[in-house]
C-alpha positions in Angstrom: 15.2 -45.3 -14.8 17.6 -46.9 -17.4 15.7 -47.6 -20.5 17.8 -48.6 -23.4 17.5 -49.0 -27.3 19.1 -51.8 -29.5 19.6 -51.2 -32.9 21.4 -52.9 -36.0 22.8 -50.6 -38.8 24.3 -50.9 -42.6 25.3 -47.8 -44.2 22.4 -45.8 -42.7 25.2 -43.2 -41.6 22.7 -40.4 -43.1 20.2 -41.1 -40.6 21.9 -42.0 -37.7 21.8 -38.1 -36.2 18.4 -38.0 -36.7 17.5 -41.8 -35.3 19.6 -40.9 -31.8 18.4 -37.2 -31.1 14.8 -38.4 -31.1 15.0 -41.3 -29.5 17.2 -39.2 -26.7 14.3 -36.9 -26.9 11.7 -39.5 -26.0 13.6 -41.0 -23.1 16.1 -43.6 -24.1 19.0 -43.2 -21.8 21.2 -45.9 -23.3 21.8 -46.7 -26.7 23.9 -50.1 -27.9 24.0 -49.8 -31.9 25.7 -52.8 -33.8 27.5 -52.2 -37.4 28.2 -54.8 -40.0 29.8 -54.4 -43.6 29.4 -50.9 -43.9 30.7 -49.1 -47.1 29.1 -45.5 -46.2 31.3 -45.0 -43.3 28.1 -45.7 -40.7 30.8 -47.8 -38.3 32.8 -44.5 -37.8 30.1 -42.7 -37.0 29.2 -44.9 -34.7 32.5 -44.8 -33.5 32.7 -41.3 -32.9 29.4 -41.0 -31.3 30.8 -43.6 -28.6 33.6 -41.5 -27.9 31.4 -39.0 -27.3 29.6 -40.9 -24.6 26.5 -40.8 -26.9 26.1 -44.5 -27.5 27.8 -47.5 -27.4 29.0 -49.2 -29.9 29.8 -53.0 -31.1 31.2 -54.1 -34.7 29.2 -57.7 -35.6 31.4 -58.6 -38.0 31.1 -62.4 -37.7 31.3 -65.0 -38.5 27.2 -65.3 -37.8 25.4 -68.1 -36.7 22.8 -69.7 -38.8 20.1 -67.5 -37.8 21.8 -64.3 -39.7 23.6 -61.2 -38.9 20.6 -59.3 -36.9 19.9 -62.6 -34.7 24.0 -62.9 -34.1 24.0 -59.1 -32.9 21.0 -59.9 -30.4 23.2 -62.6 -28.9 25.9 -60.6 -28.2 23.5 -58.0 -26.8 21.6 -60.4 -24.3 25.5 -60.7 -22.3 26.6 -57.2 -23.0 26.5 -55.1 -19.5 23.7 -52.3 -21.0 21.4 -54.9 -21.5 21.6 -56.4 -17.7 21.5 -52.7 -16.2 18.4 -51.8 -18.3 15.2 -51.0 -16.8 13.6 -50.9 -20.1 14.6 -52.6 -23.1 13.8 -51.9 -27.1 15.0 -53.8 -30.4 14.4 -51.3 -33.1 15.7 -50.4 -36.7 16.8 -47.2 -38.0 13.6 -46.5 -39.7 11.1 -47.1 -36.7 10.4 -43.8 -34.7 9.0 -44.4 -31.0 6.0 -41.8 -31.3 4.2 -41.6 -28.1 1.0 -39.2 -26.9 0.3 -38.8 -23.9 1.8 -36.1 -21.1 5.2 -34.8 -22.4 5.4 -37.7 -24.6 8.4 -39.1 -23.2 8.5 -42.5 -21.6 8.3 -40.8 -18.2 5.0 -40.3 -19.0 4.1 -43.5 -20.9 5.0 -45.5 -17.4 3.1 -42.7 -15.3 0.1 -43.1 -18.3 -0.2 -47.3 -18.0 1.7 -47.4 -14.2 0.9 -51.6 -14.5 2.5 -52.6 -17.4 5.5 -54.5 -18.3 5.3 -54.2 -22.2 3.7 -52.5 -24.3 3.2 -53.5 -28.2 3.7 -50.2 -30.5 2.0 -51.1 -33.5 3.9 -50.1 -36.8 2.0 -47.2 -38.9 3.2 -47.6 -42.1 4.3 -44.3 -43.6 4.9 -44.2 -47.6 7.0 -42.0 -50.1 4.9 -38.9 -49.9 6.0 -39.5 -53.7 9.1 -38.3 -53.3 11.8 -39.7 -55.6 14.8 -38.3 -54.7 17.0 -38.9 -51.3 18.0 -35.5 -49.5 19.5 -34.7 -46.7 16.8 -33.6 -44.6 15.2 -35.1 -41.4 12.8 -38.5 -42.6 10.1 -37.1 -39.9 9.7 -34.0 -41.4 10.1 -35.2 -44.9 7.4 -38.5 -45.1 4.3 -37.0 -43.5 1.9 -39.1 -45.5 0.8 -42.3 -44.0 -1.6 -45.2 -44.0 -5.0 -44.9 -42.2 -5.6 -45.7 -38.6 -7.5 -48.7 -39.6 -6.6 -51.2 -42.2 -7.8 -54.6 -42.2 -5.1 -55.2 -45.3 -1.8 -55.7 -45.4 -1.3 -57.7 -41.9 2.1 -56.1 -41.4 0.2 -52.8 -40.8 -0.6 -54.7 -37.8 2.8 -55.9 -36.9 4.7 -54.7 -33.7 7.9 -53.9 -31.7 7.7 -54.6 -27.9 9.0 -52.4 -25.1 9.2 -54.2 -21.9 10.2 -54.2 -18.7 14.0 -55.8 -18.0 13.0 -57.7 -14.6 13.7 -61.5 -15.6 10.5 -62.8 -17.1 11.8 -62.1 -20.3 15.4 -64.0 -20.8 16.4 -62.8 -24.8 15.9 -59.8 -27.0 13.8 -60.7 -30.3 13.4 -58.4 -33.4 9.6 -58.4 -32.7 9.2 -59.1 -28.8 11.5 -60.6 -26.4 11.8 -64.0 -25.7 12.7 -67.2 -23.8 9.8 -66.4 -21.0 10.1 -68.0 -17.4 6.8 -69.7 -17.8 6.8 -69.6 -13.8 7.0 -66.1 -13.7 4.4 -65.1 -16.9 1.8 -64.2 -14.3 3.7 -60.6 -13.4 3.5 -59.9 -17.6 1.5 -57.4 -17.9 1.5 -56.2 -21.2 -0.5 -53.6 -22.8 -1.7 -52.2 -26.1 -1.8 -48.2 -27.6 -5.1 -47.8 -27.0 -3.7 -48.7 -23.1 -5.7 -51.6 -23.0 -4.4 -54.7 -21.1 -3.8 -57.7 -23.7 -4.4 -61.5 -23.3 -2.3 -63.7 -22.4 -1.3 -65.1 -25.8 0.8 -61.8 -26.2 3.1 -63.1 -23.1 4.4 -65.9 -25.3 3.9 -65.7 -29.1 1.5 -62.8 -31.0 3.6 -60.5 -33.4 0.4 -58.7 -34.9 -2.0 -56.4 -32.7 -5.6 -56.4 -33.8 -7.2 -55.7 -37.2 -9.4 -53.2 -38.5 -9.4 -50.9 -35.2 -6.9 -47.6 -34.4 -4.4 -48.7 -32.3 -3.0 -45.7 -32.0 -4.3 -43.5 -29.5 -1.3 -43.5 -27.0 1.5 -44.5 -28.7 2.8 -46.1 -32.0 5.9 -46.9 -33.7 6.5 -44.6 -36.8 7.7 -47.1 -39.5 9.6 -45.2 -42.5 10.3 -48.3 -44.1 10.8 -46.6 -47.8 11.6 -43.6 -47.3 12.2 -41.7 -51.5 12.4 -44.3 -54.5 16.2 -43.7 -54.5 16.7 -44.6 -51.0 14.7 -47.7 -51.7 16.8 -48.6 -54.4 19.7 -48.7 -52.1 17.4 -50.5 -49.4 17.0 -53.4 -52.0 20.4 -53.4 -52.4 21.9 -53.9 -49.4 19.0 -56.5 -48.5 17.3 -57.3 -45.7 18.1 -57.7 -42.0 16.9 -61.0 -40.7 15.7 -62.2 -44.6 18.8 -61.9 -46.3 18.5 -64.1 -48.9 14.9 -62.0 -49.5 15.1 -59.6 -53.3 13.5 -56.6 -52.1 11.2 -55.6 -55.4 7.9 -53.9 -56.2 5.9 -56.3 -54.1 7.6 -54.6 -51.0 7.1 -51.7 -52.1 3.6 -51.6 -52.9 2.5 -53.2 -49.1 3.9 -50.2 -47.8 3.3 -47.5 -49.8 0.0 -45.7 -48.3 -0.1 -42.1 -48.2 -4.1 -41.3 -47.6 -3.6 -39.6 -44.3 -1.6 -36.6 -43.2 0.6 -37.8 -39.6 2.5 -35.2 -38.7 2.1 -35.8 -34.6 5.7 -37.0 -34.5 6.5 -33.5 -35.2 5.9 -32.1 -31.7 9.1 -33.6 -30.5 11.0 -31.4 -33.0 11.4 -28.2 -30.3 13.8 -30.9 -27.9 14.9 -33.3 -30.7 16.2 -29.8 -33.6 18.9 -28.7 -30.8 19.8 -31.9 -29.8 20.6 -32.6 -33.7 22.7 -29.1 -33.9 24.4 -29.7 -30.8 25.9 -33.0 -32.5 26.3 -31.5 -36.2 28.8 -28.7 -34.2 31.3 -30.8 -33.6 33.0 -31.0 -36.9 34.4 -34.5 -37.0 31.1 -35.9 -37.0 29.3 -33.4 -39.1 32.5 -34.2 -41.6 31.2 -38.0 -41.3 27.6 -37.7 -41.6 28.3 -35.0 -45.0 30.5 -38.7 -46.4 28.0 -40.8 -45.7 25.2 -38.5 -47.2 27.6 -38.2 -50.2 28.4 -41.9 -51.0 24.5 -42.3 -50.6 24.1 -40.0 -54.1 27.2 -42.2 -55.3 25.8 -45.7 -54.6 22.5 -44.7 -56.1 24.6 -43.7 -60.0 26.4 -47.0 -60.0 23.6 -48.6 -59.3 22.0 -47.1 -62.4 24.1 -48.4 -64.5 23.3 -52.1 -63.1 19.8 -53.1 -65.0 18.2 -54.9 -62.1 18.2 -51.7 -59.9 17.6 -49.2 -63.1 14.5 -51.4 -63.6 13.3 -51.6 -60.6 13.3 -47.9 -60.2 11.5 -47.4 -63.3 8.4 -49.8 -62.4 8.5 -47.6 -58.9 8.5 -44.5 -60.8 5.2 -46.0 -62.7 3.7 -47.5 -59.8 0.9 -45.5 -58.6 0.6 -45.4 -54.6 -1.4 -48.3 -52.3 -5.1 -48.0 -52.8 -7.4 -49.7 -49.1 -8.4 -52.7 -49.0 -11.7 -53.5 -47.9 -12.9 -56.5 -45.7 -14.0 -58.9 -47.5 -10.9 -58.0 -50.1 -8.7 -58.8 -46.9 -10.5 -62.2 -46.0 -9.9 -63.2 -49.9 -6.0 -62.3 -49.3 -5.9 -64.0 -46.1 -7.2 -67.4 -47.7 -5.4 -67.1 -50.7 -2.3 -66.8 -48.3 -2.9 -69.3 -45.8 -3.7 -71.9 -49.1 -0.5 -70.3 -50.4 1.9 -71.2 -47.2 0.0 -74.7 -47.1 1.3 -75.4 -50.8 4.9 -74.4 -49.5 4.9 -76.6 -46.7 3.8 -79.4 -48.9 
């Protein structure tokens, strides 16, 4: 069983260790990583961690297509040779953690747990600061423990998830979400399936990005999303911009529809007795521990000159002053909901 992750990097060289040991850990056998316009040193990690046979590696330099760096990289990857040998395929970022339950907790057992599936939808649970301010090099899992409650009927990315699904043909094309261009004469075999392991309609075969509201959909599985990580490491998130939004200003707004820390998640944590010596094994060799130390370095770098810049020293004030998420109720949600729905109507025209 070949089961391969995709993933799409800029200058996240300090938690690229991390990102590959646990995701070797949980059963990934294949890893093909794309770098673009990296400053931190990230592609020649990447680079040395192909040589080692650890991933594989591809610069996306461009020129891009209209659709944007991340959307350029998923072309390449739907004709590169990992992606036709994989079993399994996942798209994910360096700040989602696969965090499964059941058995061992390694895929093995997720297929074993749900034996009829062909996708299953691992709903984000949004993890906040834990009020840290300052970046350190330390693992993210162990560091952001504090997370948003199983149930949340606001904000509807809480809801939002990435797909992992079976590589037999139904599916044509990687997305950033799910995978797309279906054989509509083949959707019947789709099978796909939720974390609380229940089988989902058939709308999820073709177009749903958002598992259901107000419920915990995590008793099997979930994708840990680390989407903030400290305020300083957020600074350099909004200056680097975002993957598929580019033209998007990352501010307070993000911040704040992320930043829940009522409950303790430390589940994630069981993997640490395989994932810790898989982590030392790759700091020992010295040319990549030399790497990572640079890229950890220029992190604490970035963050001073961007101090002296006042759009980034302001915007690290108001998150010093901003106090973290408060819940939502439901009828508070349904208000949003309108209020957005009138909002994209006024948009459109």
């Amino acid at each position: 069983m070949r089961a391969l992750a995709v993933l799409c990097v800029k200058n996240e060289g300090a938690f690229l260790l991390e990102w590959i040991a646990h995701h070797r850990a949980v059963g990934f056998t294949d890893f093909l990583v794309f770098s673009n316009d990296c400053d931190d040193g990230t592609d020649a990690i990447l680079d040395r961690l192909d040589a080692m046979g650890q991933i594989t590696h591809v610069r996306n330099d461009g020129p891009y297509d209209k659709g944007g760096i991340q959307w350029t990289a998923y072309k390449m990857a739907d004709k590169h040779p990992l992606v036709k040998d994989a079993d399994w395929v996942m798209t994910l970022d360096v700040d989602e953690f696969v965090n499964i339950h059941v058995g061992d907790r390694t895929l093995t057992a997720l297929f074993n747990a749900l034996p009829d599936a062909t996708a299953f939808t691992m709903t984000w649970r949004l993890f906040g600061s834990s009020d840290m301010r300052r970046f350190s090099d330390h693992p993210v899992t162990k560091t952001f423990t504090r997370a948003a409650p199983a149930k949340m009927a606001w904000p509807w990315r809480s809801a939002m998830f990435k797909t992992l699904y079976k590589n037999d043909g139904v599916y044509g094309k990687l997305g950033v979400h799910r995978p797309r261009n279906p054989d509509k004469s083949r959707l019947d075999e789709a099978r796909w399936f939720d974390g609380r392991g229940e089988e989902l309609p058939d709308m999820f075969k073709t177009r749903r990005l958002f598992s259901n509201y107000g419920r915990d959909n995590y008793p099997l599985f979930q994708l840990n999303h680390y989407a903030l990580g400290a305020m300083e490491t957020y600074v350099l998130k909004a200056a680097r911009g975002r993957a598929v939004h580019g033209a998007d200003q990352l501010g307070v707004d993000y911040w704040v529809e992320r930043n829940y820390n009522q409950d303790e998640d430390t589940t994630i944590h069981a993997f640490a007795p395989v994932v810790d010596p898989i982590i030392m094994e790759l700091r020992e060799d010295e040319t990549l521990l030399a790497l990572h130390n640079d890229a950890v370095a220029w992190r604490k770098t970035r963050f001073a000159e961007l101090m002296m810049e006042e759009p980034f020293r302001a915007l690290f004030g108001r998150l010093l002053q901003t106090p973290p998420s408060r819940l939502v109720d439901a009828d508070e949600a349904r208000a949003l909901y309108k209020f957005a729905q009138l909002g994209k109507r006024a948009k459109q025209g």
